[in-house]
ZAMARGU-4260 file (C-alpha; in steps of 0.2 Angstrom, whole numbers, plus 5000, padded with zeros to 4 digits):
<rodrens>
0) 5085/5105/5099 | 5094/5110/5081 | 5081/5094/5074 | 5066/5105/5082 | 5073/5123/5078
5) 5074/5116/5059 | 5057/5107/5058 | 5050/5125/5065 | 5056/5134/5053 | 5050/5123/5039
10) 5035/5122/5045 | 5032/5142/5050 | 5024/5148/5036 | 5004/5150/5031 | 5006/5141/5014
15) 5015/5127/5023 | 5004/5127/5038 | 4991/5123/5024 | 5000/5108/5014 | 5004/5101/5035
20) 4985/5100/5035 | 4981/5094/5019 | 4993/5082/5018 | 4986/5073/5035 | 4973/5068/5026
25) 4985/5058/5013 | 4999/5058/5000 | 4996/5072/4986 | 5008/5073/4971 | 5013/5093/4966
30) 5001/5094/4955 | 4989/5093/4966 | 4994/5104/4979 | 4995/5118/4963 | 4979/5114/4960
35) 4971/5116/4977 | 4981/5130/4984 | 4980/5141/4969 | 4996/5147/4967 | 5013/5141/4953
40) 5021/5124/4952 | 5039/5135/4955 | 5031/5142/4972 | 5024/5126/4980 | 5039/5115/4975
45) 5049/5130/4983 | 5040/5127/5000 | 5040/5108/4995 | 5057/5107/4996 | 5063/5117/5011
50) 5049/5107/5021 | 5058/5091/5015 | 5077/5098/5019 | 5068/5102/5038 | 5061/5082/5038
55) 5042/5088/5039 | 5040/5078/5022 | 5045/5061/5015 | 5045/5061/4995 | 5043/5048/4983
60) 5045/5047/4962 | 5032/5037/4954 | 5039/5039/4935 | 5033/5057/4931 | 5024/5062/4946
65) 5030/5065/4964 | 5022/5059/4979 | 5021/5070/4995 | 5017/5063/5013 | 5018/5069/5031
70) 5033/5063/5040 | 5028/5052/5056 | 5042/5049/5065 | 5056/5059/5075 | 5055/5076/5079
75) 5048/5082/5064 | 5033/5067/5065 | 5029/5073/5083 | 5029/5090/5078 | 5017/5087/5060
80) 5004/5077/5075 | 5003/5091/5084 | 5001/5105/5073 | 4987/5094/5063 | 4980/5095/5080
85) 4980/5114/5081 | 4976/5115/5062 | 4959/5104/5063 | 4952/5115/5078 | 4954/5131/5065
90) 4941/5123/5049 | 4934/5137/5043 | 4951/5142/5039 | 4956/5126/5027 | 4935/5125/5023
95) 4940/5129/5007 | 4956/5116/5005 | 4946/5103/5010 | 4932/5106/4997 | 4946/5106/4984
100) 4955/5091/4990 | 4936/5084/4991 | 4937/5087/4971 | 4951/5078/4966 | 4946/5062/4977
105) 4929/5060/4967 | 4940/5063/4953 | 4953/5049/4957 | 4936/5039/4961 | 4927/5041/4944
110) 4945/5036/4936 | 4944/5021/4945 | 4926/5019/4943 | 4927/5020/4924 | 4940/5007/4922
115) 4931/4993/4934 | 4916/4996/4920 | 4928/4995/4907 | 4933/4978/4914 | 4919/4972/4923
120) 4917/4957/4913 | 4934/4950/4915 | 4934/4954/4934 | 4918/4943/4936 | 4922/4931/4924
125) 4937/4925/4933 | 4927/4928/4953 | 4916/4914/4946 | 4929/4903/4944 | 4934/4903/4964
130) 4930/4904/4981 | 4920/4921/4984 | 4934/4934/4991 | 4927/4936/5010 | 4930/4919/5011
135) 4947/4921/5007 | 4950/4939/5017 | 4941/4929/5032 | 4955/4915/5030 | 4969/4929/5032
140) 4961/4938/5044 | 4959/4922/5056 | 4977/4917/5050 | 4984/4933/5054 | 4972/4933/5071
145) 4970/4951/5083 | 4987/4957/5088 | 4994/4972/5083 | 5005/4974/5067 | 5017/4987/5069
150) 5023/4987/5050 | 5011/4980/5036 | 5020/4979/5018 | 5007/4972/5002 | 5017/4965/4990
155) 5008/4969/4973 | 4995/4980/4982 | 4983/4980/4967 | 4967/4987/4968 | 4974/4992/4988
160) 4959/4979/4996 | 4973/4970/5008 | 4978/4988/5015 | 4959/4990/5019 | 4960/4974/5028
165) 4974/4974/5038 | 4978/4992/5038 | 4966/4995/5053 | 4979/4981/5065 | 4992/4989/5057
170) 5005/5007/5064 | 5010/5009/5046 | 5006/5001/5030 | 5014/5002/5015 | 5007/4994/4997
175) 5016/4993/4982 | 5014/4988/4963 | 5022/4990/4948 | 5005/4996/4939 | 5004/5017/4941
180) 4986/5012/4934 | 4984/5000/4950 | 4991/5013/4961 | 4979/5026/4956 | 4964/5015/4959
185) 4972/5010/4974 | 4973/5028/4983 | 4955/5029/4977 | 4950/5016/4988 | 4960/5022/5001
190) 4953/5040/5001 | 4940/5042/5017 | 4940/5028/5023 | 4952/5033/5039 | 4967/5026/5034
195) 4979/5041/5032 | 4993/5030/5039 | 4992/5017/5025 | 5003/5023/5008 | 5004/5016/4992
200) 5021/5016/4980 | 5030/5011/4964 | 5040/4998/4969 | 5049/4980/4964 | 5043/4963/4970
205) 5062/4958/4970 | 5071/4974/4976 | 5059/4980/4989 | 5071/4997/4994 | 5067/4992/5015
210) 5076/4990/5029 | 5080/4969/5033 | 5066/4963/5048 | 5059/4978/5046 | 5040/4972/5042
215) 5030/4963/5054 | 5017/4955/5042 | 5022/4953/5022 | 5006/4949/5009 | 5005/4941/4992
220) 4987/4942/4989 | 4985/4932/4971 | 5002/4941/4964 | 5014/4928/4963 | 5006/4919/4947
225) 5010/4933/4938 | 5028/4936/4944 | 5044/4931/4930 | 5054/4923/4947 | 5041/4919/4963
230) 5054/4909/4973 | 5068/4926/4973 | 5053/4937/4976 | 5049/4927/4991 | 5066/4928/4994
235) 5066/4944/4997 | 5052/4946/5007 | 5062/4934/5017 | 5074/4947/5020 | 5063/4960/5028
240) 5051/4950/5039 | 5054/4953/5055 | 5060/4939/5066 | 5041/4936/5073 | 5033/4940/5059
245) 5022/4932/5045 | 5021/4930/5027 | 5004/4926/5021 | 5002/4921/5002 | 4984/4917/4994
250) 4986/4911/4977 | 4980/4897/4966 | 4983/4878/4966 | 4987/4870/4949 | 4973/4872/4937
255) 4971/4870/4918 | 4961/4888/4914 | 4973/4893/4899 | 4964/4907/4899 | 4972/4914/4910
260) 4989/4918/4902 | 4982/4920/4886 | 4972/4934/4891 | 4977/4942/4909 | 4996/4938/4907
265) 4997/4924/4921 | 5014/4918/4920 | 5011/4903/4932 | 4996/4892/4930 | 4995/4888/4953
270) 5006/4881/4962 | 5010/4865/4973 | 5009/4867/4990 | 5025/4860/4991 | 5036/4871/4980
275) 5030/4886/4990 | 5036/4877/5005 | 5053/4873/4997 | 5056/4891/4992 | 5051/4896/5008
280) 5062/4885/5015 | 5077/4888/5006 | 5076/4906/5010 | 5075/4905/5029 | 5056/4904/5031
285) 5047/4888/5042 | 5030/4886/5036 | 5017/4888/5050 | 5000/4882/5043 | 4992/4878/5024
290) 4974/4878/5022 | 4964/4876/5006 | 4948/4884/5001 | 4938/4876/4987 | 4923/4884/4977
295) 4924/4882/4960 | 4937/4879/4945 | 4951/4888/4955 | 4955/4880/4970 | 4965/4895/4981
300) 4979/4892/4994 | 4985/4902/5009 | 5001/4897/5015 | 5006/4907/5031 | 5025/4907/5035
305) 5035/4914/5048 | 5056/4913/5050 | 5064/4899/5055 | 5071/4902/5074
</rodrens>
């Protein structure tokens, strides 16, 4: 009762009411809320933080800019659902919100549009070089087959593509990168296409900052060639897969295209399918299947592990 009396209070108020809906629609850092609601940074952080203390919110620092999501769990989550419900049947009233939160999504899309041109020719220089990527999304998809994903963590998120993929399985879904540039582009992506349960964060490879066996499926999508120490990132995600759960890594086999660390900062030129295997197993993991797909220079590897019982 005192969970529910809190969360009323902190969420019984018009301007509040207002960030309740817009947030459904997905994260928004401060700056955009002050931008859309019209009022001072002083006044919506006021109302920003007594929602947090009442649990309608969960915050997250991304170097100089703070992310703002609806809470979906607990009292407070049940309580968010249902005044979304409410809120959604009243448009007229948010009409104007909507249209501003409509702007700064075709702004975050033109930002992300403008860098893809700026690198095009790299992106499709090294696409050539491999299997086409719905080949390789299909291979995932078939490895990760139809059930239901209750957690979904995208180790080195990117662009965001594996959230679009999976994210639709999944009851959360979470993506994380070190790259704030990445990040941006992949909350673009993410805008509009239905996916308001999956999030994107600043995070570390090697300390993931989640609960152990918390995640039901765990992806390294063509992120582990660039990381310093693979095997103790592994090892972490080692540590919060979920005792039925799978880890799914696509990344290259060995290759000679030197290229590729002198010029997009791989640190690891492929691997062999066996020292995946041995970190995996060194860390608790059995792996479940290894297939190969072959289409070019690049020959790309999906290893699917699950842990050992």
């Amino acid at each position: 009762m005192n969970h529910l009396l809190s969360a009323l209070r902190g969420a019984g108020e018009a301007t509040r009411l207002r960030i309740i809906a817009l947030l459904s629609k997905g994260e928004l850092t401060v700056g955009e809320l002050v931008q859309i609601l019209d009022q001072s940074q002083p006044r919506v952080s006021r109302h920003l933080k007594l929602m947090g203390e009442a649990g309608l919110l969960n915050r997250f620092q991304e170097g100089t800019q703070v992310f703002y999501r609806l809470a979906n769990d607990g009292v407070a989550g049940s309580l968010n659902a249902a005044l979304v419900d409410i809120l959604e049947r009243d448009v007229e009233v948010l009409e104007g919100d909507i249209q501003s939160l409509v702007s700064i999504r075709q702004e975050r899309a033109d930002k992300a549009q403008s860098y893809f041109q700026e690198n095009a020719a790299d992106w499709n220089r090294l696409r050539s070089l491999y299997v086409a990527e719905e080949q390789v999304e299909a291979e995932l998809l078939k490895q990760q087959g139809q059930g239901q994903i209750r957690s979904l963590l995208d180790i080195g998120t990117g662009t965001g593509r594996m959230l679009e993929l999976f994210a639709p399985q999944a009851e959360q879904a979470l993506g994380i990168d070190v790259s704030r540039a990445m990040l941006n582009i992949a909350r673009a992506n993410l805008d509009g296409k239905d996916l308001g349960h999956a999030q994107v964060r600043l995070g570390d490879m090697y300390e993931l900052g989640l609960e152990e066996a918390s995640q039901d499926l765990i992806v390294f999508h063509q992120v582990l060639h660039f990381a310093e120490f693979p095997a103790r990132a592994l090892d972490e995600a080692g540590r919060v897969l979920a005792p039925e759960g799978k880890i799914l890594i696509a990344d290259f086999a060995p290759h000679e295209e030197e290229f590729l660390r002198d010029e997009h900062a791989h640190r690891r030129l492929g691997f062999e399918d066996g020292e995946i295997e041995q970190w995996g197993n060194s860390t608790g993991l059995k792996l479940n299947t290894l297939s190969h797909l072959d289409g070019g220079k690049l020959r790309v590897t999906i290893w699917n592990f699950g842990k050992k019982g």
